[in-house]
C-alpha positions as CSV (number, residue, x, y, z in Angstrom):
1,X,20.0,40.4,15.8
2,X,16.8,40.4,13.6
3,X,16.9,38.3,10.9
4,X,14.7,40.1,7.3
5,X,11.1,38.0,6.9
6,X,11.6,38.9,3.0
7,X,15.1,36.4,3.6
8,X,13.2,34.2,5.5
9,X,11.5,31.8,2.9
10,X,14.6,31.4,0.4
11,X,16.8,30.9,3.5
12,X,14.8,28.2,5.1
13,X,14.7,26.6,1.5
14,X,18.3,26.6,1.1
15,X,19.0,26.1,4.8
16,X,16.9,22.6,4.6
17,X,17.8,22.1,1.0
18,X,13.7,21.6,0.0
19,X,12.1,21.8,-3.2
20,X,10.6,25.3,-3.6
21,X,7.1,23.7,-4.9
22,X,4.1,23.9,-3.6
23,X,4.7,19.8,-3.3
24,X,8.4,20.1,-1.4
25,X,7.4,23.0,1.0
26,X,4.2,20.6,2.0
27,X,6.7,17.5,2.1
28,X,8.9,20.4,4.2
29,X,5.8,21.3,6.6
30,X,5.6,17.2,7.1
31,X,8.8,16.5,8.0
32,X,9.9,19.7,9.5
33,X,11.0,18.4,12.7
34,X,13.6,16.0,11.7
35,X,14.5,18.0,8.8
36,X,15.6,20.7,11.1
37,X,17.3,18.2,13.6
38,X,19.1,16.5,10.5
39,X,20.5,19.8,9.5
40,X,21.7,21.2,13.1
41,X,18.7,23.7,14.1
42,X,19.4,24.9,17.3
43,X,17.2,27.9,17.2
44,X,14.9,29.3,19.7
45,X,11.3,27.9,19.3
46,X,9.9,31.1,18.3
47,X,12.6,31.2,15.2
48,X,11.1,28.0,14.0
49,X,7.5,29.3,14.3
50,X,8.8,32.1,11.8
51,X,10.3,30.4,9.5
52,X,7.6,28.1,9.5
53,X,4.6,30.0,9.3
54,X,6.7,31.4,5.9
55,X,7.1,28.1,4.5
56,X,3.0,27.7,4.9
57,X,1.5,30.9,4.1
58,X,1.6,30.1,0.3
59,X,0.5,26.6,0.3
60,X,-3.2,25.5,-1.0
61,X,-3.2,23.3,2.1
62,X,-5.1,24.5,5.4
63,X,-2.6,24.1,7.1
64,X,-2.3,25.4,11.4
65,X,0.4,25.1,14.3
66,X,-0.6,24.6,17.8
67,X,0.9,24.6,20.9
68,X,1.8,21.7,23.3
69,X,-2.0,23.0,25.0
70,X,-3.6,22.4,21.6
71,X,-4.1,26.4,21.2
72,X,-3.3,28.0,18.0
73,X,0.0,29.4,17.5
74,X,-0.2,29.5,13.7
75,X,-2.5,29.6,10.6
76,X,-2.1,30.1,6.6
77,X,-3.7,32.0,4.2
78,X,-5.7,29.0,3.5
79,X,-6.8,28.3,7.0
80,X,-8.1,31.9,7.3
81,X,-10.1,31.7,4.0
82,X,-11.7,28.4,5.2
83,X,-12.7,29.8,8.6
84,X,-14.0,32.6,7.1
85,X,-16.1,30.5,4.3
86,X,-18.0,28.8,7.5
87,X,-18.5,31.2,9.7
88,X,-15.7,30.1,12.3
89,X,-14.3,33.6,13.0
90,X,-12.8,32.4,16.3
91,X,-10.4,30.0,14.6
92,X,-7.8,32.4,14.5
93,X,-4.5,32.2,17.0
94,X,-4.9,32.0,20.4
95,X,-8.1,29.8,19.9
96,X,-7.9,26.1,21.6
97,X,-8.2,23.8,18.6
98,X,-9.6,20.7,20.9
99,X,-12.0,22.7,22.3
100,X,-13.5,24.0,19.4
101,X,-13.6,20.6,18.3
102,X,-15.0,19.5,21.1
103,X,-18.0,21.9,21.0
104,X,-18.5,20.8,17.2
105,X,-18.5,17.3,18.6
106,X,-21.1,18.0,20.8
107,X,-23.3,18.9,18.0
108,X,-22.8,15.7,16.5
109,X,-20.7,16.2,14.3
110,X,-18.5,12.8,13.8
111,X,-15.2,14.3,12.1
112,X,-14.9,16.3,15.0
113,X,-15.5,13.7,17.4
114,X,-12.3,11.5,15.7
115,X,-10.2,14.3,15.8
116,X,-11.0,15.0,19.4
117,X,-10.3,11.4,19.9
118,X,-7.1,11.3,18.1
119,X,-5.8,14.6,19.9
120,X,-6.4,12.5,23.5
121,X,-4.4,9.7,22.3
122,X,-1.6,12.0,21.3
123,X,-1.9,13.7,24.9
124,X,-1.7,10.4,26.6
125,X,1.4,9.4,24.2
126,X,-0.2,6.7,22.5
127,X,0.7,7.8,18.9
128,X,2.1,10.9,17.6
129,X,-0.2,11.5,14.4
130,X,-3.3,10.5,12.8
131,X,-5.0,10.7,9.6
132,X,-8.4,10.7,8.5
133,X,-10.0,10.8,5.6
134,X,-14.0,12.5,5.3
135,X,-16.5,13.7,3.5
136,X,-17.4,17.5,3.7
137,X,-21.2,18.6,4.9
138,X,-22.3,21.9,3.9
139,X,-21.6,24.4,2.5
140,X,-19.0,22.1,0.3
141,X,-21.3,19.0,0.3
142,X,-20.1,16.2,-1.8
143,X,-15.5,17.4,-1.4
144,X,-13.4,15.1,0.2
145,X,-10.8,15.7,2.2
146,X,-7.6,14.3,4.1
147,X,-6.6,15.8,7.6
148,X,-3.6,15.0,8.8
149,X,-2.1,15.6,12.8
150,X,1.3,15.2,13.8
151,X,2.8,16.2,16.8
152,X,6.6,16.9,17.3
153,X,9.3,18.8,19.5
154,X,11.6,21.6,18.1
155,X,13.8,23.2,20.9
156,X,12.5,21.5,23.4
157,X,9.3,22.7,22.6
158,X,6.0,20.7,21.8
159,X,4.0,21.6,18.6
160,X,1.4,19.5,16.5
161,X,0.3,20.4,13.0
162,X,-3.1,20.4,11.2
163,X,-3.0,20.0,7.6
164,X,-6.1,19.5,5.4
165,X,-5.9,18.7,1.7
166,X,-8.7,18.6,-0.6
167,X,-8.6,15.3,-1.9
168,X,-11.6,15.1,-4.3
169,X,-10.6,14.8,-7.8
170,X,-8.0,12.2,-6.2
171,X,-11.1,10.5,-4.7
172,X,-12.9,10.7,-8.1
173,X,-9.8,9.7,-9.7
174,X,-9.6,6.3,-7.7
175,X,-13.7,6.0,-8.3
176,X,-12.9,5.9,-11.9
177,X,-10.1,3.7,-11.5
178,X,-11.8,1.3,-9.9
179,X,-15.1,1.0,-12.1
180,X,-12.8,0.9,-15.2
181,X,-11.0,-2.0,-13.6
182,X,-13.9,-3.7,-12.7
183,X,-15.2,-3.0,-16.6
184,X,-11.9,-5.1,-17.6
185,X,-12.6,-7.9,-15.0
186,X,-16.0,-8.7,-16.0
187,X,-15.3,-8.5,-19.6
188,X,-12.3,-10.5,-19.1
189,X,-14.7,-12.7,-17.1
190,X,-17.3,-13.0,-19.8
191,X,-14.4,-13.8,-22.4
192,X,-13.1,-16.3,-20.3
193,X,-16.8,-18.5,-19.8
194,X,-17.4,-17.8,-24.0
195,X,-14.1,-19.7,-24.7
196,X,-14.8,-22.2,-22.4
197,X,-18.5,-23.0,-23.9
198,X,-16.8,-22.9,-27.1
199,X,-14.5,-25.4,-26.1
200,X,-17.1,-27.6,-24.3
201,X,-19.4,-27.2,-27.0
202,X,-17.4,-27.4,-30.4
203,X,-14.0,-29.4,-29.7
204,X,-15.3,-32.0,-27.4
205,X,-18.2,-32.9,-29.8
206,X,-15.5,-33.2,-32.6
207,X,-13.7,-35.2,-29.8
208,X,-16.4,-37.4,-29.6
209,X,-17.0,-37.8,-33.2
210,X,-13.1,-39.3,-33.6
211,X,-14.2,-41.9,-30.7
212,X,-16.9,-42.9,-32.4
213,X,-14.9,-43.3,-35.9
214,X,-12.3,-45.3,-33.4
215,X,-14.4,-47.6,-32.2
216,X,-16.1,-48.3,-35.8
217,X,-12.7,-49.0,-36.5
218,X,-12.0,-51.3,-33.5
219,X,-14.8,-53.2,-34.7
220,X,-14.6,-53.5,-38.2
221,X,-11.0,-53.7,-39.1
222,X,-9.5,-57.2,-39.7
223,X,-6.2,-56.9,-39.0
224,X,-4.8,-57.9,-35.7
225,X,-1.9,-55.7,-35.7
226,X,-4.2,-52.7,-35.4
227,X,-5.9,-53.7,-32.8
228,X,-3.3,-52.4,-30.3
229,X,-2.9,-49.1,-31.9
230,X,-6.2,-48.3,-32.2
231,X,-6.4,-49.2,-28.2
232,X,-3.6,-46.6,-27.6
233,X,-5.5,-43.7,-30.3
234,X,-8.4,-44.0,-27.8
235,X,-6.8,-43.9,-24.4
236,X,-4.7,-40.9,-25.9
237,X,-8.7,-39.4,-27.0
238,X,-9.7,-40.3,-23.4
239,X,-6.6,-38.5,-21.8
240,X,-7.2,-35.5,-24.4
241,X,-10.8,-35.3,-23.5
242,X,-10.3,-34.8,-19.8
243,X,-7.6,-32.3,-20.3
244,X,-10.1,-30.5,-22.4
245,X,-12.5,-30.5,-19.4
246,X,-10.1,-29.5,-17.0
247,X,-9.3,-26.5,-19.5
248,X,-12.7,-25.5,-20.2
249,X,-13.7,-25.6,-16.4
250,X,-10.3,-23.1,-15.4
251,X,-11.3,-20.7,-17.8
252,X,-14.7,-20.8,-17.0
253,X,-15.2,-21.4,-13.4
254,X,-18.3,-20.7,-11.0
255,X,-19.5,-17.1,-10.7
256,X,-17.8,-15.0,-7.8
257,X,-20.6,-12.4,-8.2
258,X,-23.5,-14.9,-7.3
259,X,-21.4,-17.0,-4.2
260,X,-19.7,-15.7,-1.5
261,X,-15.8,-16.6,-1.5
262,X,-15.6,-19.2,0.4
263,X,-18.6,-20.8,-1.5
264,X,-17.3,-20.2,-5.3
265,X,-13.4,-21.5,-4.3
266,X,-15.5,-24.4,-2.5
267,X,-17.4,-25.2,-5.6
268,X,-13.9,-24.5,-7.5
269,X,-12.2,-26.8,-5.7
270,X,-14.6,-29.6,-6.1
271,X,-15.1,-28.9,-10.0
272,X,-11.2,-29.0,-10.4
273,X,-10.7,-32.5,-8.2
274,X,-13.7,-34.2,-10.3
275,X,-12.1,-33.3,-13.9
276,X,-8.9,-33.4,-12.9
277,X,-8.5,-36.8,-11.1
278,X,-6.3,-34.8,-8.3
279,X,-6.7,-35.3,-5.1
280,X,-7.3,-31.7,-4.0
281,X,-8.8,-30.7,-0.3
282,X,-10.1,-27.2,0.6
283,X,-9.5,-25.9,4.2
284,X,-11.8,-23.5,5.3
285,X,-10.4,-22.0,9.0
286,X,-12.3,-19.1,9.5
287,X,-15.3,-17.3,7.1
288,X,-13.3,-14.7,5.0
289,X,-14.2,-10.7,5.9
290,X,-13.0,-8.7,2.9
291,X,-14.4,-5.4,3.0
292,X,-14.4,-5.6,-1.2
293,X,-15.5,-7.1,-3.9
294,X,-11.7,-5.9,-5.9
295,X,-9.9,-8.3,-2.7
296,X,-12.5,-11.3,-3.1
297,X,-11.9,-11.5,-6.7
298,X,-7.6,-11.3,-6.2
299,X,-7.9,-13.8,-3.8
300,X,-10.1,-16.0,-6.1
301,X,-8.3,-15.6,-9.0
302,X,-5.0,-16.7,-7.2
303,X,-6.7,-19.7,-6.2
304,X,-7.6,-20.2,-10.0
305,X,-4.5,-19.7,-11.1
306,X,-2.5,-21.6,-8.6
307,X,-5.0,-25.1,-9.2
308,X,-4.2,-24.2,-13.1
309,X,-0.6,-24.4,-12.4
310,X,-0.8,-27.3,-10.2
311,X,-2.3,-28.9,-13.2
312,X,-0.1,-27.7,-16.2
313,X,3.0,-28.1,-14.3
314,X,3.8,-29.5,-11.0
315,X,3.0,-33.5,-11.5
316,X,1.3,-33.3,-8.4
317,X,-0.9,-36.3,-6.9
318,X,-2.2,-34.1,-3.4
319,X,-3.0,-30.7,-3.3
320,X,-4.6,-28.4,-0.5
321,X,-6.4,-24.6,-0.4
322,X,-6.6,-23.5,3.0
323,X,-8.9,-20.1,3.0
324,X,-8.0,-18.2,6.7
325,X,-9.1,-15.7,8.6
326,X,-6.4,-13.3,10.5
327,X,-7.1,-10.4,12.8
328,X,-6.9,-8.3,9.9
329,X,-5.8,-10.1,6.8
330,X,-7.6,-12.9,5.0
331,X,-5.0,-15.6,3.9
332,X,-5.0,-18.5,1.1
333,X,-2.1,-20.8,0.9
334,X,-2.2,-23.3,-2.2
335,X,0.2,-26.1,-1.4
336,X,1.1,-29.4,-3.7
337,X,3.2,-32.3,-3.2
338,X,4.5,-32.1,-7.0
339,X,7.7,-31.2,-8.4
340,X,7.6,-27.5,-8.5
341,X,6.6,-24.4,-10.4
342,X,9.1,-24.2,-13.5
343,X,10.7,-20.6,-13.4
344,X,9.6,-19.4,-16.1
345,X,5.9,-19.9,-14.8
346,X,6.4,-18.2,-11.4
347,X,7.8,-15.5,-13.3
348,X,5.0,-15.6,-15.8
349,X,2.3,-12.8,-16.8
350,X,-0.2,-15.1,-14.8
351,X,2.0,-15.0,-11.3
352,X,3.2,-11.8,-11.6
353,X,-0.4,-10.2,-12.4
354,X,-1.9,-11.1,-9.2
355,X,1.2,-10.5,-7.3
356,X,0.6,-6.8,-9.3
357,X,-2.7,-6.9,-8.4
358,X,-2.3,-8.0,-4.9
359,X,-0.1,-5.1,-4.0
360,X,-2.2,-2.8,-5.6
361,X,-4.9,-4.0,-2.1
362,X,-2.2,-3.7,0.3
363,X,-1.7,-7.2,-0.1
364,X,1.1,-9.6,-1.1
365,X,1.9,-12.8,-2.9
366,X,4.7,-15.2,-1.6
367,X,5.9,-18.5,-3.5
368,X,7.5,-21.3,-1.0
369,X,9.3,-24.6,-2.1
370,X,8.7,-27.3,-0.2
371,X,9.7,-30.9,-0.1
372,X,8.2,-31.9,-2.3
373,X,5.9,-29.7,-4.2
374,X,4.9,-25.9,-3.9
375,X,3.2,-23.5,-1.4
376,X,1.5,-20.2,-3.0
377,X,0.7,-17.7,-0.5
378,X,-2.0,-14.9,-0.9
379,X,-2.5,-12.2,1.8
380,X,-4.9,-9.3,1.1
381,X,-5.9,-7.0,4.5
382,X,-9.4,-6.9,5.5
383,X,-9.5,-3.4,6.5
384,X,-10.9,-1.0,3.9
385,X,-8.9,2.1,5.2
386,X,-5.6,0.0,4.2
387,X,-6.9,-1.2,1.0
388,X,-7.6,2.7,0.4
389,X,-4.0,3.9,1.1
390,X,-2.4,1.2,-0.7
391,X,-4.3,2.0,-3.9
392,X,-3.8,5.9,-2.9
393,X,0.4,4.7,-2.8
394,X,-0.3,2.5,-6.1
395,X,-2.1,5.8,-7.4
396,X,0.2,8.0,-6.2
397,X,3.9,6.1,-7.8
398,X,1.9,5.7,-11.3
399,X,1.0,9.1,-11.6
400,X,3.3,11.2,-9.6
401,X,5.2,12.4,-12.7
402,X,1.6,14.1,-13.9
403,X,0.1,14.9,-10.5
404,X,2.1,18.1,-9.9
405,X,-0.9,20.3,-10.1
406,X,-3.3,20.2,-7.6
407,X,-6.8,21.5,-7.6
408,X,-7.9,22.4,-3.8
409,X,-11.5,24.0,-2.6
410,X,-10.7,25.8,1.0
411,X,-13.1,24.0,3.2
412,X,-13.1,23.8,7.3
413,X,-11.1,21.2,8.9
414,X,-14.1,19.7,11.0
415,X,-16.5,20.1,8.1
């Protein structure tokens, strides 16, 4: 019995219980396989191919089946007005997807050469998807877009989607994002180094001007009695002044911008042992290889935050930074052998910014009690694709509730 095309699209929305947006049908195209497993789907292959193709012919997205030989099966409205915006007639069903590929690869073309690559690994069952993320050549010079490839079995059936999104103004979006935070660093930066000279310069001279009146004192007073208290006025000055330095030199450390990282928390570490009178020892394993100057300056600003701590709080006598290089994360571990980070601190707006921060890179931010003393733990990966797609995720929860429209320029998926 034949089942009405017209029925088809409201029945496969209420049959998988999807959002009828443009966002839940792509979310359906997605997950499709498992959706229609969840809910029972016993259909014939050719059924799903139906219902699918109705779920996709309305979506922006280029979106295209294929077969388990990589030959076209199915293609959207979108698809078709891409093909037909660069010239590629022949990507229509029926066409083999790889090979087309392939023949763009062979003109050098280097999209086309990962997606060829990708599509082998799926036939050898090494993954089941990929995702890559490109910049358009002509005639859409300058759009950037996301393809995504996942394969899956319906019916017993193998199938693999293609779905290209036009991710530009996200792209832009992020670009913006990122200058504008690097805007509030340095002028945070800059704020941070006037405070110090302003400390440096203006308290410790008035510092030193109550020493001086101190020891005119010491010298000139008669009584005997004083002498003890005047003694005590200028160790507590002495204690005051080095807690001033220690201060001044947090706030306004060396210059990430003009070391590399492992040279500025070298240079921090040595500045902060000399005014501090801690013992503090710097570990360097391996040569850090961020891919960004956003996960150099996290990790160094834990570092500066964690020392500050160590200082304010912890009654430490030992401390250690150990700067490490994984396969594919670059670690920092802060460790004391004080009394512990108060609760209140680890929970503080310091703490919790570069854990904030930290995730926002992919990365993470762990806080260990030991016996005695502390362990902060900073992990940020050194890949730039995963520092890309956590800030896409960080980008993505922040302004999902005002991202529902979507702009999207039909382009070729191996443009």
């Amino acid at each position: 019995m034949s089942v009405r095309t017209d029925d088809m699209v409201p029945r496969a929305i209420e049959f998988l219980e999807l959002d009828a947006t443009s966002d839940g049908l792509l979310a359906a195209v997605d997950n499709s396989p498992a959706l229609f497993c969840e809910h029972g789907f016993t259909g014939c292959a050719p059924a799903f191919t139906e219902i699918w193709q109705h779920l996709v012919d309305g979506l922006p997205e280029e979106i295209a089946l294929l077969d388990r030989n990589w030959a076209i099966l199915i293609t959207n409205r979108s698809w078709a007005k891409a093909s037909e915006l660069y010239g590629h007639f022949s990507l229509i069903p029926g066409t083999s997807y790889l090979e087309f590929c392939r023949r763009l690869a062979g003109e050098g073309l280097e999209v086309a050469k990962d997606i060829v690559s990708g599509i082998e690994e799926l036939a050898e069952g090494k993954r089941s998807g990929f995702e890559l993320v490109y910049r358009a050549s002509d005639p859409e010079v300058g759009n950037d877009y996301r393809l995504s490839v996942n394969q899956f079995e319906v019916a017993g059936q193998k199938f693999t989607s293609v779905t290209r999104s036009d991710i530009t103004r996200l792209i832009e979006l992020r670009r913006l994002r990122e200058d504008f935070s690097g805007s509030v660093m340095r002028e945070q930066a800059e704020d941070r180094r006037r405070i110090g000279r302003e400390i440096h310069d203006s308290t410790m001279q008035l510092l030193a001007s109550i020493g001086l009146m101190i020891g005119h004192l010491k010298q000139t007073s008669e009584a005997a009695a004083s002498q003890p208290i005047l003694e005590e006025m200028q160790d507590l000055l002495s204690e005051a002044q080095r807690e001033i330095r220690s201060i001044s030199y947090l706030i306004h450390p060396p210059v990430l911008g003009k070391l590399t990282l492992a040279e500025a928390v070298k240079s921090l570490v040595e500045g902060f042992a000399r005014r501090t009178d801690l013992d503090v020892q710097l570990d360097l394993v391996d040569e850090p290889r961020l891919c960004c100057p956003a996960a150099e300056g996290a990790i160094y600003r834990v570092v500066q935050e964690a020392l500050a701590n160590v200082h304010r709080h912890s009654h430490a006598r030992h401390a250690t930074v150990r700067l490490s290089q994984g396969q594919a994360v670059t670690h920092v571990v802060i460790s004391d052998d004080g009394t512990g980070i108060p609760a209140a601190v680890a929970s503080g707006v310091g703490l919790s910014g570069m854990r904030a921060r930290l995730a926002e890179l992919g990365g993470r931010l762990t806080i260990r009690r030991r016996s005695p003393g502390t362990a902060v733990i900073a992990s940020v990966p050194s890949d730039r694709g995963i520092i890309n797609r956590a800030r896409t995720r960080a980008r993505d929860a922040a302004g999902d509730a005002g991202n529902k429209a979507r702009n999207r320029t039909p382009a070729h998926h191996c443009s």
